[in-house]
C-alpha positions as CSV (number, residue, x, y, z in Angstrom):
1,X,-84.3,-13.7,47.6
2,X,-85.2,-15.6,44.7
3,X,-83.7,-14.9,41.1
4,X,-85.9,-13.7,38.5
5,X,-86.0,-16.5,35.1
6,X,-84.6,-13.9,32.6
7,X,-81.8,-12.6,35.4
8,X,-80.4,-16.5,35.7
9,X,-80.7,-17.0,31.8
10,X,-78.9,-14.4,31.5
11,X,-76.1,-15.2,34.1
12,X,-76.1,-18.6,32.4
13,X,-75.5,-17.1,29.2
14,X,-72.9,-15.2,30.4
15,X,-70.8,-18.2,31.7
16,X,-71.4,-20.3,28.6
17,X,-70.0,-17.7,26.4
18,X,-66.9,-17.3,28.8
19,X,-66.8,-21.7,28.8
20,X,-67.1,-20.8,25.0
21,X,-64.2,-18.3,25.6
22,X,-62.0,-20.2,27.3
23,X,-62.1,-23.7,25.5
24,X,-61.7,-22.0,22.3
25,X,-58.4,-20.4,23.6
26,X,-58.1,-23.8,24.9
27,X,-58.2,-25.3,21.4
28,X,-55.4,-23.4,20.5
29,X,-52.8,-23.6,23.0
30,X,-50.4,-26.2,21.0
31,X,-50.1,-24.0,18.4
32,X,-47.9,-21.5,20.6
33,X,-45.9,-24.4,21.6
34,X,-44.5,-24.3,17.7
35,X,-41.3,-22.7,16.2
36,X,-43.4,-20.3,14.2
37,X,-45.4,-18.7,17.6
38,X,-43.0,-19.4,20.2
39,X,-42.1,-16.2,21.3
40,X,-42.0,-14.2,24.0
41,X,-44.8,-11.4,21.9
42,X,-47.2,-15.1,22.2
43,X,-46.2,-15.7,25.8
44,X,-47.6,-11.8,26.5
45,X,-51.1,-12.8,24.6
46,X,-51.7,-15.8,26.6
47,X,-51.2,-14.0,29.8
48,X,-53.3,-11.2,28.9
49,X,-55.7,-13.9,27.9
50,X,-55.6,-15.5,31.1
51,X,-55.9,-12.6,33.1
52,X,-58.6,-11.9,31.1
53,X,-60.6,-14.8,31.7
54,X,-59.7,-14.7,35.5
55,X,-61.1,-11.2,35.6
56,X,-64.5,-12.3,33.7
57,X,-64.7,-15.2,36.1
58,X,-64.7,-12.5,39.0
59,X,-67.4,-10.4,37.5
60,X,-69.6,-13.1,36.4
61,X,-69.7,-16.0,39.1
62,X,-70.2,-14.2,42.4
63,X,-69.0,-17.1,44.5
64,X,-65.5,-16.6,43.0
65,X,-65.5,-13.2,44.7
66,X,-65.6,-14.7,48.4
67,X,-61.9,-16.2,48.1
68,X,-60.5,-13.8,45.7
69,X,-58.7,-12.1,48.4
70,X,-56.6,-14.7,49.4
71,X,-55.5,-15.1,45.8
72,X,-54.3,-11.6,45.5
73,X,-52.7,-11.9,48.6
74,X,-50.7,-14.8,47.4
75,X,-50.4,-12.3,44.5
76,X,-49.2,-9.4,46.8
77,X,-46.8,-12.0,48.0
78,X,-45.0,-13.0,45.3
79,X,-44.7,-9.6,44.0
80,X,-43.1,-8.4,47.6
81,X,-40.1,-10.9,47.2
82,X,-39.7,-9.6,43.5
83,X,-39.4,-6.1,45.7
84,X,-36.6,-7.8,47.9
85,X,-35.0,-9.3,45.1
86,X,-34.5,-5.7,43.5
87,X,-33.2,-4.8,46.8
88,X,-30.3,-7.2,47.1
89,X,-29.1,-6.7,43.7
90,X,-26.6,-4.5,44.3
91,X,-25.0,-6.9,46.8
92,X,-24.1,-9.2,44.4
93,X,-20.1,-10.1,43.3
94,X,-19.0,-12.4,40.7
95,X,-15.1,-12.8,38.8
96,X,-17.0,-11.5,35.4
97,X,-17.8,-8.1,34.5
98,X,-21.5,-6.7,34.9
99,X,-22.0,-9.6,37.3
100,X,-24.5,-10.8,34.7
101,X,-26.5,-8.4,33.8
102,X,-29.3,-8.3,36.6
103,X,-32.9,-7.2,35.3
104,X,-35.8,-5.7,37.0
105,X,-38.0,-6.2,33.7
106,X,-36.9,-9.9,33.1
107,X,-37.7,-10.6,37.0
108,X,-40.7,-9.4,36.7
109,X,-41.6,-11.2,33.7
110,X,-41.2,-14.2,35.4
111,X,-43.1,-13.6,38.3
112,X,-46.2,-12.8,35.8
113,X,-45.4,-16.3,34.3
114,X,-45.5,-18.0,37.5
115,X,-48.3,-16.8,38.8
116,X,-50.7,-16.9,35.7
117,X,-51.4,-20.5,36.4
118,X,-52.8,-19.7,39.3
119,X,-55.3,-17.0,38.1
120,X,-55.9,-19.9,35.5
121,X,-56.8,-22.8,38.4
122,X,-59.0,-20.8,40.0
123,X,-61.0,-19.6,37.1
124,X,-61.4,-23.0,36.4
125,X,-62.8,-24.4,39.4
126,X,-65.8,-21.7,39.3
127,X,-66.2,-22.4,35.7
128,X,-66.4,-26.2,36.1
129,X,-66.2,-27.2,32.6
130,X,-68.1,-30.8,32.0
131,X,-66.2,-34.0,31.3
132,X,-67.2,-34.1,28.1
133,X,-65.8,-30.2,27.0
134,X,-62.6,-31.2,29.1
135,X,-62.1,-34.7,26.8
136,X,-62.8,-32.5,23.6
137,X,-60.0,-30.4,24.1
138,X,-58.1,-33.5,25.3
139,X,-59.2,-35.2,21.8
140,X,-58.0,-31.6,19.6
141,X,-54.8,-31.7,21.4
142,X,-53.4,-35.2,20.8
143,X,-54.8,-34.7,17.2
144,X,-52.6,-32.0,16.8
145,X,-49.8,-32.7,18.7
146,X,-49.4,-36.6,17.7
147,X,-51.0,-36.2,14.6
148,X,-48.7,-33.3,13.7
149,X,-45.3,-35.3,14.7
150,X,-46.3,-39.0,13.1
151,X,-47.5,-36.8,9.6
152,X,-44.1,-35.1,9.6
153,X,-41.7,-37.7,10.3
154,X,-43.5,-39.8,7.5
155,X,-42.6,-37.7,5.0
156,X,-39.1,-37.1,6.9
157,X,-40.4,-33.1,7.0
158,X,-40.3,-33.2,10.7
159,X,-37.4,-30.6,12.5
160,X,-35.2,-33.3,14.9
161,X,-35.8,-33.5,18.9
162,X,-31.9,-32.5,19.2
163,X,-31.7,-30.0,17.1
164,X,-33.8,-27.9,14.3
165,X,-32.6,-30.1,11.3
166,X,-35.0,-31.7,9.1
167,X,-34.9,-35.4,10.0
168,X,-33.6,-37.6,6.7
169,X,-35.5,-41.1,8.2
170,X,-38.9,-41.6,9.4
171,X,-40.7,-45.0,11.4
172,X,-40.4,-47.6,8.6
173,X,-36.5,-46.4,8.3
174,X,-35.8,-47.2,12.3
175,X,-32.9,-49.6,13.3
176,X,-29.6,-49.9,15.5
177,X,-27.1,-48.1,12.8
178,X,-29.3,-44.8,12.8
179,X,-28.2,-41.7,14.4
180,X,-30.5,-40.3,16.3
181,X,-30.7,-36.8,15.4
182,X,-31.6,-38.2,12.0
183,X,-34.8,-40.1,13.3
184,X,-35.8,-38.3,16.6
185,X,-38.6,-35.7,15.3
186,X,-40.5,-33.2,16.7
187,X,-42.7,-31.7,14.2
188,X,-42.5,-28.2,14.5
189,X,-42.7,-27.5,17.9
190,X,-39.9,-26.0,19.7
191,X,-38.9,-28.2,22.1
192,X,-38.9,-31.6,22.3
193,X,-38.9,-32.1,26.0
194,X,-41.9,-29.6,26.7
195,X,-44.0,-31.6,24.1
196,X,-42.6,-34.6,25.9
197,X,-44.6,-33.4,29.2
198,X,-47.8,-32.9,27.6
199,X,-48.3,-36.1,25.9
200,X,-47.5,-38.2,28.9
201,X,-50.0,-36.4,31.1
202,X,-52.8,-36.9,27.9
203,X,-51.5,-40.4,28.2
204,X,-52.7,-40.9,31.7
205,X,-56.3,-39.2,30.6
206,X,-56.9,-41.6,28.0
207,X,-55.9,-44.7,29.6
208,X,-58.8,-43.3,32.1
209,X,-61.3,-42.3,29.6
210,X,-60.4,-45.8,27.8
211,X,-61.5,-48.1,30.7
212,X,-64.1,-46.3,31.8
213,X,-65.7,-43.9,29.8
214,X,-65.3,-44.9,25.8
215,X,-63.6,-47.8,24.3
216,X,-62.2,-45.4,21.4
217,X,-59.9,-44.0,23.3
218,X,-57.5,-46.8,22.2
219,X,-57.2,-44.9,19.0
220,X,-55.3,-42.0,21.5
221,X,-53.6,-43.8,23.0
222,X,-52.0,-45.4,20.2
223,X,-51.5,-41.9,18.6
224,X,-49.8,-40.8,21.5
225,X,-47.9,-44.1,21.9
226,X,-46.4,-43.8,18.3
227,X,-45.2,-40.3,18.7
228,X,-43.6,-40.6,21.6
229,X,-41.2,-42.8,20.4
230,X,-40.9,-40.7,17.4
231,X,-40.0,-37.7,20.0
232,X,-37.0,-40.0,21.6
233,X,-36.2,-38.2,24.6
234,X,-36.0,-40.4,27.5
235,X,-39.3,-39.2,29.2
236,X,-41.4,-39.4,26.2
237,X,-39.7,-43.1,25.4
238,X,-39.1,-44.4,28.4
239,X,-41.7,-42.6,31.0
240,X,-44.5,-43.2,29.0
241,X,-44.0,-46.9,28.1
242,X,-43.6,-46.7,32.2
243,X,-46.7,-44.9,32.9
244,X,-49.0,-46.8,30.6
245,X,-47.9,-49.9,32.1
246,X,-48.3,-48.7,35.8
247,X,-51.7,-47.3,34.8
248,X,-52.8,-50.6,33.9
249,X,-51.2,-52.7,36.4
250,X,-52.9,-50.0,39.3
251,X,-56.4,-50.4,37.8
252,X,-55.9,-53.7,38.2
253,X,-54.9,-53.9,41.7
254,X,-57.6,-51.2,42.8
255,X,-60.4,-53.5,41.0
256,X,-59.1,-56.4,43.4
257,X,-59.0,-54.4,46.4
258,X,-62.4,-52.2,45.8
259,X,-63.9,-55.9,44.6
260,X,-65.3,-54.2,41.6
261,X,-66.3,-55.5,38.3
262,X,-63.4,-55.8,36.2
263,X,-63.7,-54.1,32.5
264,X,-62.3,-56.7,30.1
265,X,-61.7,-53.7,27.5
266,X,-59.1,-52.8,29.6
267,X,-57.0,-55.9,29.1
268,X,-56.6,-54.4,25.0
269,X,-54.0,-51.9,27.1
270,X,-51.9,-54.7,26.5
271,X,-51.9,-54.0,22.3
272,X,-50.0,-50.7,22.7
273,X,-47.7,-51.9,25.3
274,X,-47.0,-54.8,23.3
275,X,-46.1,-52.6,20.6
276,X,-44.1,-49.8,22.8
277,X,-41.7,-52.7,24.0
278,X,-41.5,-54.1,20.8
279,X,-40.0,-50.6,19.0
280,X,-38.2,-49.0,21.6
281,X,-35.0,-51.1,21.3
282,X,-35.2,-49.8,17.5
283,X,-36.4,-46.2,18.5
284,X,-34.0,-42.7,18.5
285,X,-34.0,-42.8,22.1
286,X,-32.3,-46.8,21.9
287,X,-29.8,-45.0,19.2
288,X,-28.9,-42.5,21.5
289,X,-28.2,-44.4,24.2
290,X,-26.2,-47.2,21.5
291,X,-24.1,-43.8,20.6
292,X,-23.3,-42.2,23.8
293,X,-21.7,-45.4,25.0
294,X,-19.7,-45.7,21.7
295,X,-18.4,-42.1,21.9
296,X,-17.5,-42.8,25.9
297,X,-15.2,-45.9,24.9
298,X,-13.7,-44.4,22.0
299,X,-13.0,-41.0,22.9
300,X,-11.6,-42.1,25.9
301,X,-9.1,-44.1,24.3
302,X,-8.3,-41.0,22.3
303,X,-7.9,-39.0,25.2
304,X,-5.2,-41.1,27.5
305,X,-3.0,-40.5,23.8
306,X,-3.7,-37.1,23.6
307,X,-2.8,-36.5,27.4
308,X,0.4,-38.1,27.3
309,X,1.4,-36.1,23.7
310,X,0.5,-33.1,25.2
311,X,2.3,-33.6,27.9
312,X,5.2,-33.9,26.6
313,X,4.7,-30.9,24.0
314,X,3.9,-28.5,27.3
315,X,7.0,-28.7,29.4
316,X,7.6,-25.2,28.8
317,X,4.9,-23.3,31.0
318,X,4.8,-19.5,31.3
319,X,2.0,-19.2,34.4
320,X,-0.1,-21.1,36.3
321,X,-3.0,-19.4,34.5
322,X,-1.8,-20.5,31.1
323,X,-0.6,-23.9,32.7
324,X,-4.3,-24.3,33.7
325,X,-5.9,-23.2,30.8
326,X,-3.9,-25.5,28.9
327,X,-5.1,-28.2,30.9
328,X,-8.4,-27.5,30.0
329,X,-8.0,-27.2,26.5
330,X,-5.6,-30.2,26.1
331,X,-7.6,-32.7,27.9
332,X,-12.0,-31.9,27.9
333,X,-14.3,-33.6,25.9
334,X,-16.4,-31.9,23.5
335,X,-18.8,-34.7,23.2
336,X,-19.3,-34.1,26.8
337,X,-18.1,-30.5,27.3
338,X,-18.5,-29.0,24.3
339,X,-16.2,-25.8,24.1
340,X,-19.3,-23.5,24.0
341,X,-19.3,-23.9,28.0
342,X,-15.9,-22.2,28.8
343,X,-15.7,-19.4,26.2
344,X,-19.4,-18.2,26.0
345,X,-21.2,-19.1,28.6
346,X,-19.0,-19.4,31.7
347,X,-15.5,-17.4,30.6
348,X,-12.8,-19.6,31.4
349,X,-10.4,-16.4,31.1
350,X,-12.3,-15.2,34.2
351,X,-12.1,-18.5,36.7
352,X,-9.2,-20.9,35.0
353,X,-9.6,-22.2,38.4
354,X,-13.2,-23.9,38.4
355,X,-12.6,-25.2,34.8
356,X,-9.3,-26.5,35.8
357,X,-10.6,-28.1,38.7
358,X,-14.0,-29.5,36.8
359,X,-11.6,-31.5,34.4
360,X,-9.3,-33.0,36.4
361,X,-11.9,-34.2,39.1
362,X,-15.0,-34.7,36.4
363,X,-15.1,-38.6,35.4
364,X,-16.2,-38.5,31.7
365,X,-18.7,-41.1,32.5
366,X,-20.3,-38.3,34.7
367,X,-20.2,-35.7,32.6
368,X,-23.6,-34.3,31.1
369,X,-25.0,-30.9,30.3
370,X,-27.4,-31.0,33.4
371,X,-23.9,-31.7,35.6
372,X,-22.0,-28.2,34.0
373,X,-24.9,-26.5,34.2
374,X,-25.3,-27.2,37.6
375,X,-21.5,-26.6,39.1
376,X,-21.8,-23.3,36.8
377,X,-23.9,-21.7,38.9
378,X,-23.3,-23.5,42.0
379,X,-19.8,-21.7,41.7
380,X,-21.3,-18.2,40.7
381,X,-23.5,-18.5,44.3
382,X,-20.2,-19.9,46.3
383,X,-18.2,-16.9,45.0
384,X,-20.9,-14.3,46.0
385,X,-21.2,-16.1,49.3
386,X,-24.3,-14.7,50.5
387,X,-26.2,-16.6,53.0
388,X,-29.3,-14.8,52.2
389,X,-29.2,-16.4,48.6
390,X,-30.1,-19.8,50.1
391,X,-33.5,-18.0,51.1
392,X,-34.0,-15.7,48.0
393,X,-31.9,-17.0,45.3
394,X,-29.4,-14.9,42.4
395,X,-32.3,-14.1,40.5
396,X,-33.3,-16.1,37.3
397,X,-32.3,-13.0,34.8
398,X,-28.7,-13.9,36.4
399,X,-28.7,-17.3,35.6
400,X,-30.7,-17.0,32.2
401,X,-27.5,-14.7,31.2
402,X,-24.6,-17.6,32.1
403,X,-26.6,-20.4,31.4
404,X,-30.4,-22.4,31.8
405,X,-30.1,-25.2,34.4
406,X,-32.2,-28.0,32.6
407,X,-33.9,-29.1,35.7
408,X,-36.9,-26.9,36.8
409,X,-37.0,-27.3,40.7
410,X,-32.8,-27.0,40.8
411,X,-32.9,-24.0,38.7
412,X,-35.7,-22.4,40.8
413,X,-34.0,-23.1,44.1
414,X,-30.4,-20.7,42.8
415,X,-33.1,-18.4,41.2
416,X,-35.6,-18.0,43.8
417,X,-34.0,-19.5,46.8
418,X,-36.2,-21.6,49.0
419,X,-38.7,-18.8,50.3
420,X,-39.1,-17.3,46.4
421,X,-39.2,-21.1,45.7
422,X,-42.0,-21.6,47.5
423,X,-44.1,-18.3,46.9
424,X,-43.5,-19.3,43.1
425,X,-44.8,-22.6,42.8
426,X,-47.1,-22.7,45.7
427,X,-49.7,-23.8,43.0
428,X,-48.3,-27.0,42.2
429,X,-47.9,-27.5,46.0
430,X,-51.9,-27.0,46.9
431,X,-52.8,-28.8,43.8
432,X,-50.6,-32.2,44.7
433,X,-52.2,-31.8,48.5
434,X,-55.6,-31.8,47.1
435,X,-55.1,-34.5,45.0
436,X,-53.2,-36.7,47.2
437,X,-56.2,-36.0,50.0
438,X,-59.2,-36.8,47.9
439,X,-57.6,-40.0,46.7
440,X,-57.0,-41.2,49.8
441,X,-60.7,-40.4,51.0
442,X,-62.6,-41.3,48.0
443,X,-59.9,-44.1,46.6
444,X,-61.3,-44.2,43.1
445,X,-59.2,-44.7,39.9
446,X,-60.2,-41.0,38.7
447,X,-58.1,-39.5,41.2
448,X,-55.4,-41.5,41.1
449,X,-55.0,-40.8,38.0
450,X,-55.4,-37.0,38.7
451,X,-53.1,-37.2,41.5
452,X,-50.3,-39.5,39.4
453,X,-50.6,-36.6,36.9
454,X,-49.7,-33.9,39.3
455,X,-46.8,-36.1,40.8
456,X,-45.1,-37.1,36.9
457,X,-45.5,-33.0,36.4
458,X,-43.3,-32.8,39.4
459,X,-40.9,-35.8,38.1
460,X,-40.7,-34.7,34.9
461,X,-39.9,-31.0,35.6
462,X,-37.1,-32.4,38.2
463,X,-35.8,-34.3,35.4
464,X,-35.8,-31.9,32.7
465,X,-36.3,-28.1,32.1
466,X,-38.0,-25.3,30.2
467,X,-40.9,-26.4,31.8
468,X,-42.1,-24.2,34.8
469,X,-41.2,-21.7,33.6
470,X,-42.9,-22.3,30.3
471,X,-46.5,-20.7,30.1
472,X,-46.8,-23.0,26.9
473,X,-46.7,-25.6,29.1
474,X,-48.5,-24.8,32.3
475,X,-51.4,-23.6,30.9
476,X,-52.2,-27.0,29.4
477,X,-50.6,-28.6,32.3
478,X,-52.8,-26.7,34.8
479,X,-56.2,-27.2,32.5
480,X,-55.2,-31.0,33.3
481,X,-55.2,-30.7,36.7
482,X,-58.4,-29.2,36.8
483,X,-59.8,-32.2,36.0
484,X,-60.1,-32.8,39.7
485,X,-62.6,-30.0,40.2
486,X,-64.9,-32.4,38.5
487,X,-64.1,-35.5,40.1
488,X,-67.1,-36.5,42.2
489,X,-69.6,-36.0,38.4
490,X,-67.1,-38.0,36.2
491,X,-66.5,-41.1,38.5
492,X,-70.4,-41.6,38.7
């Protein structure tokens, strides 16, 4: 049956005001990313958003209705291990009263978060936004995300990557004597390392769009660039200067092997490189480096002195426990372990034993946050002993109330276990599959691009955390991916 004119203009109409809809919410998204809307009141508005958009995209594109059902059944899913999560609560021992604080409400939370990018991807495949709606939103976001950071560290107004400190030297200030959580700047969004995640991904984009769509892009990528090393954290400073250069290095190779004509523009790739290798020895992330190995050799000087005085001050020991505890206090680091660790977060008074044992067998050159974090709840899940906790996890509320493990994929996997593990981020898995297959059938620079995006989302959230779990973050993360949806049109 054929459609009447006035029914498909109206259908069309329809979807352009939900495009409209969506991009302009689109537009937005940094902004909740910021000290001043990061909250978890924001978080609840994009996910009714979201879910909004999904739901229009049901009722207005009647394709989308065909394979709906499987996406509530990975819905039904998801919510079924939140039911056997509730379940198992109860079997649940720890050496610390209220075996942190299990919650129903904070699981469930969660779950919403987790799967909202999925509602997200697949509105977004029947929407199929155009390239050139995709690179305006691509364009908005770097303008305020780079623009934002460069602005405020010029005029040293910027809040530090490491803390929420205003920043006392900007760019032109940089050198080897600065300490970086003087220099290392933000802006005003709330972390450093989520920012960090974004701009890398837009990196990739405009090294695309740059050889071969529009020769502007440059300007981008230099924006980007430049804050990047004015965020300092090692993926931002390091990963991108990394990334750019393999980008480059990849086109090159596929030109040779495709035998296609090779875009001389490319070759100005080399200006910001050029300049990235040129200021990263002076950057915060260089400083931070310079300083950690300072504080290693000095304080470890000052801690074989304070050992032995201690020792000879402690001869008198009234228990074991106090012995231990002693030990603990006599001889950690709080450049390393600072004190916040054992008293608030992981009660030494309630296992002396693991923080005994951490110290004496921890080499300080080993010791980082990520490490702690890590044999924190590793210990919590040995003293429960429950097998079924491989498969299902603690639960995140659990963990959230001892302490955040800052490395997505190891947090999930002592939150979720591996079956809520893979319910959870199933999304990221179908994505990377799709990706990965389409390069290798169609073998064009696009989609390696896309499929190198999906892959450093993966890296980055093994390396670091907040990520995931961060609707912030996956909404412009997933809008990214999306890109692929579109593949076959922009490649032409």
């Amino acid at each position: 049956m054929i459609k009447p004119k006035k029914l498909i203009k109206k259908e069309e109409k329809k979807e352009k005001i939900l495009n409209n809809i969506t991009l302009g919410f689109l537009f937005f998204t940094p902004f909740f990313s910021t000290t001043f809307l990061y909250s978890s009141y924001f978080t609840l508005i994009q996910v009714i958003i979201i879910f909004f958009i999904f739901i229009a995209t049901l009722c207005i594109y009647k394709e989308s209705r065909k394979k709906c059902k499987y996406l509530f059944l990975y819905f039904l899913v998801c919510f079924l291990y939140l039911m056997i999560n509730y379940l198992r609560k109860d079997n649940f021992i720890s050496l610390v009263p209220g075996n942190f604080n299990y919650s129903l409400f904070a699981e469930f939370l969660t779950v919403i978060k987790l799967i909202t990018p999925s509602a997200f991807l697949y509105s977004l495949y029947y929407q199929k936004i155009d390239w050139q709606k995709y690179m305006l939103v691509f364009k908005i976001w770097v303008i305020l995300i780079s623009g934002s950071i460069i602005i405020t560290n010029l005029f040293k107004i910027s809040l530090g990557s490491y803390n929420n400190l205003i920043i006392t030297k900007n760019i032109f200030e940089w050198n080897l004597n600065n300490y970086y959580q003087e220099t290392a700047s933000k802006g005003y969004f709330m972390y450093a390392n989520q920012i960090a995640a974004i701009t890398i991904l837009l990196l990739l984009i405009f090294v695309y769009n740059f050889i071969k769509k529009n020769k502007k892009s440059i300007i981008y990528i230099m924006l980007l660039a430049i804050s990047m090393l004015m965020l300092g954290t090692r993926v931002s400073s390091v990963g991108g200067l990394l990334t750019l250069i393999c980008a480059f290095i990849f086109y090159i190779f596929l030109v040779r092997f495709k035998k296609e004509k090779f875009n001389k523009w490319s070759l100005a790739l080399i200006i910001p490189i050029t300049i990235w290798v040129i200021m990263l020895p002076l950057s915060p992330y260089s400083n931070r480096n310079i300083e950690l190995n300072e504080v290693y050799l000095n304080k470890n000087n000052e801690d074989l002195l304070a050992i032995n005085n201690t020792e000879e001050k402690n001869n008198f020991i009234e228990s074991e426990k106090e012995e231990k505890i002693n030990y603990v206090y006599n001889n950690y680091n709080d450049n390393y372990l600072p004190k916040i660790f054992f008293e608030k977060y992981y009660p030494i008074e309630y296992d002396y034993l693991f923080w005994y044992n951490f110290i004496k067998n921890t080499k300080l050159e080993d010791m980082n946050y990520r490490l702690i974090e890590i044999s924190i709840i590793k210990r919590v899940t040995d003293i429960n002993n429950n097998k079924l906790d491989i498969l299902f996890g603690i639960s995140n509320s659990r963990i959230q109330n001892i302490i955040n493990i800052e490395s997505d994929f190891i947090l999930h996997y002592f939150a979720f276990g591996i079956i809520g593990s893979i319910s959870l981020l199933l999304v990221y898995i179908i994505i990377l599959g799709y990706n990965i297959y389409n390069f290798f059938k169609y073998q064009t620079y696009f989609l390696f691009i896309t499929s190198t995006i999906v892959v450093l989302f993966i890296f980055v959230s093994v390396l670091t955390g907040n990520i995931i779990n961060s609707i912030n973050i996956t909404i412009p993360t997933v809008f990214i991916f999306s890109t692929v949806f579109i593949g076959k049109k922009v490649d032409k």
